[in-house]
matplotlib code that plots the C-alpha trace (Angstrom):
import matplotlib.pyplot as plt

x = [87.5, 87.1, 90.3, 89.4, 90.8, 92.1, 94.3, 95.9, 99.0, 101.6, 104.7, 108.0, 111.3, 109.7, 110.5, 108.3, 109.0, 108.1, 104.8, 102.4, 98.4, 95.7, 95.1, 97.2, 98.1, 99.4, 102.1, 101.6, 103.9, 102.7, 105.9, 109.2, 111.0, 110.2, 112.7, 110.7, 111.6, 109.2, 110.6, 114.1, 113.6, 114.9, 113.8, 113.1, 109.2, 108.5, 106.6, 108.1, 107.9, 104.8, 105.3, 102.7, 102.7, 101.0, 98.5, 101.1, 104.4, 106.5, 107.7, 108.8, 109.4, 111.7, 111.0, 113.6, 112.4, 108.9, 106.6, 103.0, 101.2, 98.1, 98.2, 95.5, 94.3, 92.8, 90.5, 91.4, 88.5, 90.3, 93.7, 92.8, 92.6, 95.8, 97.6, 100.7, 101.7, 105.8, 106.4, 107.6, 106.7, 107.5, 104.3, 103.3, 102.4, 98.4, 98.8, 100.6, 97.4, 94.9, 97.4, 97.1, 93.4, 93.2, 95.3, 92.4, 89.8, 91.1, 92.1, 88.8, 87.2, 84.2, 85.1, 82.2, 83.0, 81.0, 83.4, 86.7, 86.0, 85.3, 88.5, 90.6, 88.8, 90.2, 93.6, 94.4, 93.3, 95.8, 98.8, 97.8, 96.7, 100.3, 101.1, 99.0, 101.2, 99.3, 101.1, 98.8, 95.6, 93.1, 94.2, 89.7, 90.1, 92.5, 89.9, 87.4, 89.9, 91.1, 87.4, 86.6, 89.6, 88.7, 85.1, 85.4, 83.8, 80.9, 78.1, 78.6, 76.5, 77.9, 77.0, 78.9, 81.9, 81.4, 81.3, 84.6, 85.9, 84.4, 82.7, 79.3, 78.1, 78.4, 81.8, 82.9, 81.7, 82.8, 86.4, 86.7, 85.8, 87.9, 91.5, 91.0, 88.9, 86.0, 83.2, 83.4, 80.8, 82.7, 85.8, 84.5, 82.7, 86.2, 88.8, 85.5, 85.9, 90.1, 90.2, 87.4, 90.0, 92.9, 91.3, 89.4, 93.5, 95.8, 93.1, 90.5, 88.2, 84.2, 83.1, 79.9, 83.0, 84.5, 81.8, 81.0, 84.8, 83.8, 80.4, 77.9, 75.7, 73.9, 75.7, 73.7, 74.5, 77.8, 78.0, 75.8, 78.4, 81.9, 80.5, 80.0, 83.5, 85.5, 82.9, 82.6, 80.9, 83.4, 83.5, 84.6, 87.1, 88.7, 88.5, 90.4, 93.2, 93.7, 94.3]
y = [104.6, 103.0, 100.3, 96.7, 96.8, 93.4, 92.3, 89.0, 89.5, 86.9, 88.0, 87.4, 89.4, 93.1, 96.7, 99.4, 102.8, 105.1, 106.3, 107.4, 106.6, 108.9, 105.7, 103.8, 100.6, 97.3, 95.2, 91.5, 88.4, 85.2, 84.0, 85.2, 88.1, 92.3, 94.4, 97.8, 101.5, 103.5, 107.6, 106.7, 103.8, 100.5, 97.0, 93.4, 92.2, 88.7, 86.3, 87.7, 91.5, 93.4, 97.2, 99.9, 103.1, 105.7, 107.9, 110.1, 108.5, 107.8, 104.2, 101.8, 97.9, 95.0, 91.8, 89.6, 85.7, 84.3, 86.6, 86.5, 89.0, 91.1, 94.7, 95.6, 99.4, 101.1, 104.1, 107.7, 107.4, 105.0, 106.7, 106.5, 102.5, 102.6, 104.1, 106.0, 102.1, 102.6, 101.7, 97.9, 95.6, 91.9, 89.6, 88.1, 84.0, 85.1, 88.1, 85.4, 82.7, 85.8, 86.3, 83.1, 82.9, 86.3, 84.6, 81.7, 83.8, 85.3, 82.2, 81.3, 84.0, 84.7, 87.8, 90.6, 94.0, 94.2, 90.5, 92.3, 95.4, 93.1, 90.8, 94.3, 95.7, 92.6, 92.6, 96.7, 95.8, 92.9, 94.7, 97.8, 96.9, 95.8, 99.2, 101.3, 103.1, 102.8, 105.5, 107.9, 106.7, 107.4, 105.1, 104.6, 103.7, 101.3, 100.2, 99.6, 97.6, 95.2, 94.5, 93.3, 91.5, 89.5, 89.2, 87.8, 84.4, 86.3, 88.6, 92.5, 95.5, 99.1, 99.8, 96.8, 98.5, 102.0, 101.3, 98.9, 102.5, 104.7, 106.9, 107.3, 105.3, 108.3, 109.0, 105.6, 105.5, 108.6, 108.2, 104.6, 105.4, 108.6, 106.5, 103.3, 103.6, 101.0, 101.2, 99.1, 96.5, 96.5, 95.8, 92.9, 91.4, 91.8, 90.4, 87.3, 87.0, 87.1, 84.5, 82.1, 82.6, 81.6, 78.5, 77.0, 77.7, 76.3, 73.7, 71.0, 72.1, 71.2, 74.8, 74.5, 75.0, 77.7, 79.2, 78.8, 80.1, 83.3, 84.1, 82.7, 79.9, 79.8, 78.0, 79.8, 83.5, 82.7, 81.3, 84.2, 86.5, 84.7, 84.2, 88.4, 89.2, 86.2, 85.8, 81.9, 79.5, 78.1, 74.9, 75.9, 78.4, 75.4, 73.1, 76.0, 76.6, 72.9, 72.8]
z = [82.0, 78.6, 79.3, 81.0, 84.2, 84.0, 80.8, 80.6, 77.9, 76.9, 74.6, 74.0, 73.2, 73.5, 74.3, 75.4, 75.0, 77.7, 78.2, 79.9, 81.3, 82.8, 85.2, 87.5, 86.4, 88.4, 86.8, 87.9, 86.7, 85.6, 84.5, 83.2, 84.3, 83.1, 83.5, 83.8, 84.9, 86.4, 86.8, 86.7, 89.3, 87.5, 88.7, 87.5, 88.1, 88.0, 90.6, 93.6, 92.8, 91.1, 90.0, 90.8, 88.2, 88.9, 86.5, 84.0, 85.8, 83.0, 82.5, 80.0, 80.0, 78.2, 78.2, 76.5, 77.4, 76.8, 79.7, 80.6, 83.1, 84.0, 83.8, 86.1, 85.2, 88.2, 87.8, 89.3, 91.3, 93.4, 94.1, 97.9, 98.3, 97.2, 100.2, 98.8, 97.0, 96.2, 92.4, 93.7, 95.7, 97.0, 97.1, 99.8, 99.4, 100.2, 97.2, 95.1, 95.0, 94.4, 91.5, 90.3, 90.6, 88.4, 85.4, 85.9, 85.7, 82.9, 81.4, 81.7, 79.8, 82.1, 83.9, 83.8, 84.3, 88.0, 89.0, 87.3, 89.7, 92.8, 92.0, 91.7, 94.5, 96.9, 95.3, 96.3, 99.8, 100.0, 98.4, 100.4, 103.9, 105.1, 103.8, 106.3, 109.1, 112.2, 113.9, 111.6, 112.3, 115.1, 118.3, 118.0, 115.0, 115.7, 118.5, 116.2, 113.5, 116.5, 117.4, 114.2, 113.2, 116.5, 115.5, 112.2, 112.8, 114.9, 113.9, 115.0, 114.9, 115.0, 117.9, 119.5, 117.5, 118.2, 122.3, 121.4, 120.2, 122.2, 119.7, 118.6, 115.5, 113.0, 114.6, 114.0, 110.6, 109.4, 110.6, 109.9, 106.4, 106.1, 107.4, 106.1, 103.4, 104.2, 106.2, 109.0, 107.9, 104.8, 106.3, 108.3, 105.1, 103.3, 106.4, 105.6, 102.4, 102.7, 105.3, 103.9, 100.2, 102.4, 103.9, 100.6, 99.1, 101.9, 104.3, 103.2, 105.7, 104.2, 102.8, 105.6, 108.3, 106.5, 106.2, 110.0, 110.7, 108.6, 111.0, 108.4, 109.6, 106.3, 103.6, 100.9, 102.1, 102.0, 99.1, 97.2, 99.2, 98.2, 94.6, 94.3, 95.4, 93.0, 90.5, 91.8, 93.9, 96.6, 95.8, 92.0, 93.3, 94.8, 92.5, 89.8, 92.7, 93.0, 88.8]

ax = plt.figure().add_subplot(projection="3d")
ax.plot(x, y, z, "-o")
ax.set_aspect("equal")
plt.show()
């Protein structure tokens, strides 16, 4: 796709016709209010609702106060991490301070392509996982999904999982990949990455207990990790959330 997927745009008194993309795109409010319409469906976005528009849905937008957002373009490719989104959706307060740490990213002009696609990467799965019907997936599955929600702070090996499950390891994998749309390991190393986020935002726990409380007992490959999914170190992703 030749768009950015992240684009930080401010503006004031404005009307968009309706159109169309061959991508989805993500609507998130920085401040003011949008009134947008996406296929008939009518709704104001602002800091407590973001709008999800799919590839070729029609939609159009009017802004009449001073707004700023991100319009976060997401690639075909990736139509399955989304998990059926509905056109809007009320943030949660954890989705909210990823938000905010996007418009600082963006703010601060040193986004690469390979960080924009790991910070877009983590937002989907936070807008999307409170999304996912259990009632569809494999009652295994969910097995395997409990286990390692409950092992986040430890270290796990598939085969520790797949027994949790009761399947063999290729069973696991392939199924865990095919309903949630990780592989296990990666899921773990996300639910990590989310909950080490969450405590560098809301505690003032020293990062070497975070770390700890995320099953790493070495600062550095934590560090290294957190800096490839938010495109900082820790200790500055704090230090920007406390701004």
């Amino acid at each position: 796709m030749k768009h950015p997927l992240l684009i930080d745009i401010q503006c004031n008194d404005i009307e968009s016709p309706s159109h169309g993309h061959d991508f989805h795109q993500l609507i998130l409010p920085i401040s003011g209010d949008l009134v947008l319409e996406i296929e008939g469906d009518q709704a104001k976005v602002n800091n407590d609702v973001i709008a999800f528009v799919s590839a070729s849905n029609k939609h159009s937008f009017i802004a009449e106060q001073e707004n700023r957002f991100i319009l976060a373009n997401v690639p075909l490719a990736w139509r399955d991490t989304l998990r059926e989104l509905p056109p809007f959706l009320k943030l949660t307060p954890t989705v909210k301070s990823y938000i905010y740490f996007i418009s600082c990213q963006l703010q601060d002009l040193a986004v690469s392509a390979l960080n924009q696609e790991q910070i877009l990467i983590m937002l989907l799965d936070l807008i999307s996982k409170p999304l996912i019907n259990n009632e569809k997936i494999d009652k295994r599955i969910l097995l395997a999904k409990t286990f390692l929600d409950d092992h986040v702070a430890t270290s796990v090996s598939l085969e520790q999982v797949a027994m949790a499950a009761h399947l063999s390891v290729r069973q696991l994998s392939t199924l865990f990949k095919e309903q949630l749309g990780f592989t296990p390991l990666n899921y773990i190393r996300e639910q990590r990455m989310k909950e080490a986020q969450i405590l560098l935002i809301q505690s003032t726990l020293p990062i070497t207990t975070i770390a700890e409380s995320v099953g790493y007992q070495n600062l550095s490959a934590f560090s290294d990790r957190f800096k490839k999914h938010f495109g900082r170190s820790p200790r500055i992703y704090r230090q920007f959330d406390k701004q």
